[in-house]
N, C-alpha and C positions, 0 to 999 in steps of 0.2 A: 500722855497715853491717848488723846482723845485727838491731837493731831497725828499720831502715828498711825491711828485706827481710820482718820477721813486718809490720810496719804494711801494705806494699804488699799482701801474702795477705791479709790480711784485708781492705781496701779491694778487693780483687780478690775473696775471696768474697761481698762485701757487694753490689757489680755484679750476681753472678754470681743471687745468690738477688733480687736485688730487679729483673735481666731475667725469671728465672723467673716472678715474680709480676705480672710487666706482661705479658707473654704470657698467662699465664692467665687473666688478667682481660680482655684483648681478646678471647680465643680462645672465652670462655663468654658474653660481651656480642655479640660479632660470628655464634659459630657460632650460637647459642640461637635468633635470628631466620632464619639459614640453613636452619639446619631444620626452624623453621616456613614459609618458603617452599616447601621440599623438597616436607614433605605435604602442602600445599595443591595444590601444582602437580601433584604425583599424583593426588588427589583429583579436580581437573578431568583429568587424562587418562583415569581413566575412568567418566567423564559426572557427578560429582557437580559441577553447577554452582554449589551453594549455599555451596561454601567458600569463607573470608575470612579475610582476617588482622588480627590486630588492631592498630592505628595507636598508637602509644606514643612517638612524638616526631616533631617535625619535622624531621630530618635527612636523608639521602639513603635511608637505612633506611625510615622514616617516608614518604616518597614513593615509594619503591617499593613499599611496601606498598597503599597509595591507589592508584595505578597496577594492581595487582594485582587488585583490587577493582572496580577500573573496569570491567575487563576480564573479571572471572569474571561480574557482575553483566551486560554486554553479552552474554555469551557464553548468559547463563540466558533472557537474552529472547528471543534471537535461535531457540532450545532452545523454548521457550513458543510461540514464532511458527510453527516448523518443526510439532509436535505439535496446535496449533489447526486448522494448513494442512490437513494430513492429513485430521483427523478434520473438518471443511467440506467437502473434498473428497468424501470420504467418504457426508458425509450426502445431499449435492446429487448425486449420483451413486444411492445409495441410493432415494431418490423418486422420481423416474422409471422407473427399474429396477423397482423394485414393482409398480409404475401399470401397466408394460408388459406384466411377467411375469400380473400379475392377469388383465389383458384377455384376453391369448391363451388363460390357461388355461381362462376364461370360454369362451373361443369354441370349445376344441378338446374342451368337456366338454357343447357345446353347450347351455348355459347361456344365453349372448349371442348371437343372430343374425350372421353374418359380412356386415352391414348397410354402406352409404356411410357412413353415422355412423361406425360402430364403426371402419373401415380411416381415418374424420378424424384419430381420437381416437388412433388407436397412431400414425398418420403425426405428429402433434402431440407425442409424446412423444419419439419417434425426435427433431423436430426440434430440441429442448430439448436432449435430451443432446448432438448435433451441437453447437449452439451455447456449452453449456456446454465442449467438447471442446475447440473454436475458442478459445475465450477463454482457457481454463486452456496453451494452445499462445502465444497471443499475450504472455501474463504471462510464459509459461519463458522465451522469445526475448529479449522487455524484459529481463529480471532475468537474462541472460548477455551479454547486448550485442549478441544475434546479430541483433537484430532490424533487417532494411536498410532505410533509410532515404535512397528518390530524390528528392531536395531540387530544387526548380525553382521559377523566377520564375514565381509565378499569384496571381492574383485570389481569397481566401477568399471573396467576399462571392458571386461569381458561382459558385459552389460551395456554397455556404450555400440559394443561391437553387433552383438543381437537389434539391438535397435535400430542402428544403422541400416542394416543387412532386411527389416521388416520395409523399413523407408525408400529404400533406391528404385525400388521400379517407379514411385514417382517422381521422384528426384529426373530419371530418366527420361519421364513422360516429359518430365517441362524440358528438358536437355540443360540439364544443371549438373557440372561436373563438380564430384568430390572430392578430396583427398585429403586423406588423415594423414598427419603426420606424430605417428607416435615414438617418443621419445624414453618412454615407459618400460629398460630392459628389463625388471622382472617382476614376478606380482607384488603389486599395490593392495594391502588388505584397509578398507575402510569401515568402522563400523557407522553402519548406516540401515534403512530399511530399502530392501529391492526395489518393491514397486514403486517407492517414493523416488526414489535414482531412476527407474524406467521413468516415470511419470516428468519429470526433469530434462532429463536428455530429449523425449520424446514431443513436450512440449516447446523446447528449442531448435529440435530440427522442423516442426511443424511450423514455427513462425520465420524459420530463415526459409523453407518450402513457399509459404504462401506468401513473400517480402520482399524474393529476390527474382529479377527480370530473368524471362525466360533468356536462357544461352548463359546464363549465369555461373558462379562457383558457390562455390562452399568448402571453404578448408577448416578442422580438424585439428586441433594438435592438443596431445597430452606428455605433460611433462612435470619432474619433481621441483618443490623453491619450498626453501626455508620452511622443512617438514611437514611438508602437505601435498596434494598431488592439484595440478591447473589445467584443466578442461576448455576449450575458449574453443567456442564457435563464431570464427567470421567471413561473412558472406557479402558478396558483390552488391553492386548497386542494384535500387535505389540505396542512398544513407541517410540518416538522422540529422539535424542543426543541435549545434551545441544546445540551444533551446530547448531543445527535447530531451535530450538526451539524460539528463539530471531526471525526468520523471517517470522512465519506462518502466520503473517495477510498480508504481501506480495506478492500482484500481482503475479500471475502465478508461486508464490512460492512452491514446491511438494516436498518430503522427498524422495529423490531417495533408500531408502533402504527395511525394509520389510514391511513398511507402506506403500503400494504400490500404484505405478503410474498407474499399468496395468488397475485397480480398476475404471479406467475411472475419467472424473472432470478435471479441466483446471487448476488449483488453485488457481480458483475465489474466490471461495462460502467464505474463512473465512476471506479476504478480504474486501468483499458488508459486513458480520459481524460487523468487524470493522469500516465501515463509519455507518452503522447502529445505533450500540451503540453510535457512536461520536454523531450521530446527536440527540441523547436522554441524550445527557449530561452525558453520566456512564465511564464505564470502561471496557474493554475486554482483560483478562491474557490468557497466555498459561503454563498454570504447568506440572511437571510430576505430572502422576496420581497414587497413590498408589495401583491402581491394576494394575501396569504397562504399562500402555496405555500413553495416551492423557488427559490432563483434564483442561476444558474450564472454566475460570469462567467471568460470568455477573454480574457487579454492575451498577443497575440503582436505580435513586434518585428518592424519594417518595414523590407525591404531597403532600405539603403542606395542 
């Protein structure tokens, strides 16, 4: 009885130290990655978004670490995005602000005659900032959802056509010939909001206006494909490099080459485009255009 009882203590301390050693052995495999999560996730709480962990198995361990990763490296972009925003904002704000303060101080040092010219010339800058004002308002709205949206059975193409028709004396003035080609034999009803369709078409012929070399074109065509109606404006040279081309619905995105900056525009306009279309359910490409230009196409989907 009395060697059954010393064999049980020791098969009971034997337990006792070899649970010891499996805990410890969990406890330094399991805490050791805990605490490397620990400091990283402090690390992003305050803004260092470059921290990472490092991947050492595929286990749930190992996936949340990838996961983690994911997420810190999202969070840097999104960080990158916010800081570019800024300082764009910044600049595009800065330039006119210049341009403005320059002149008045010109005119009030009288230096500049306070001339029809000179009152164009600040009313031109005024209206730049205004518009760039409008736009960076129209993007915050988009990007919080606030932006309302009165969605009604109408006709883009007889909306296309008004627009058009408000546009051509300048079109004119540069000597930039138009021509639509509409393919569109009978009404297209799309539910969508008017002004946001004005606001679309209007900011596309505005950027192939200010984009395309005087003596230039601009063709037009709307036609049906696979239950929806395709809008595609493309215009003459200058054009886009493949380079570009992937980022022109891009926030403050501009083609620094002969498609020119100087030309005025923030590069908003094809941008608001792009949520526009999003929020009418379609699609918005950027191609090359075969008269070597730019060429825009709209697919929106056709009421039922």
């Amino acid at each position: 009885m009395e060697r059954q009882a010393k064999l049980f203590f020791w098969v009971a301390l034997f337990m006792v130290v070899l649970s010891a050693l499996i805990a410890w052995f969990l406890a330094y495999h399991l805490g050791r990655p805990l605490k490397r999560i620990t400091a990283a996730a402090q690390r992003l709480a305050v803004g260092d978004y470059k921290a990472r962990l490092p991947v050492e198995s595929n286990d749930e361990m190992g996936k949340l670490a990838r996961n983690f990763n994911d997420m810190a490296a999202a969070l840097e972009q999104a960080e990158q995005s916010r800081r570019r925003w800024v300082a764009d904002i910044s600049h595009e704000l800065r330039t006119p602000l210049s341009v403005l303060r320059g002149e008045l101080e010109a005119i009030m040092d009288g230096i500049r005659p306070l001339t029809q010219e000179a009152i164009k010339s600040l009313s031109s800058d005024v209206m730049r900032l205004n518009r760039l004002t409008e736009d960076l308002y129209q993007l915050a709205l988009s990007d919080q959802g606030a932006l309302r949206y009165r969605k009604v059975l109408l006709d883009p193409v007889i909306i296309l056509q008004e627009d058009l028709a408000a546009f051509m004396p300048e079109f004119n003035n540069k000597s930039i010939r138009v021509k639509w080609l509409n393919r569109v034999s009978k009404t297209t009803l799309i539910n969508a909001d008017p002004d946001r369709i004005s606001q679309l078409f209007r900011n596309l012929l505005t950027n192939s206006l200010n984009h395309t070399d005087q003596d230039g074109q601009l063709e037009i065509t709307t036609h049906h494909a696979e239950g929806g109606l395709v809008i595609e404006f493309a215009d003459s040279s200058p054009g886009v490099s493949e380079q570009d081309i992937d980022h022109l619905f891009e926030r403050f995105y501009r083609v620094d080459n002969s498609r020119n900056r100087y030309l005025g525009g923030a590069g908003l306009g094809l941008a608001i485009c792009n949520n526009i279309v999003n929020a009418h359910e379609g699609a918005l490409v950027a191609l090359h255009s075969p008269l070597g230009g730019l060429a825009v196409r709209i697919m929106l989907p056709i009421a039922p």
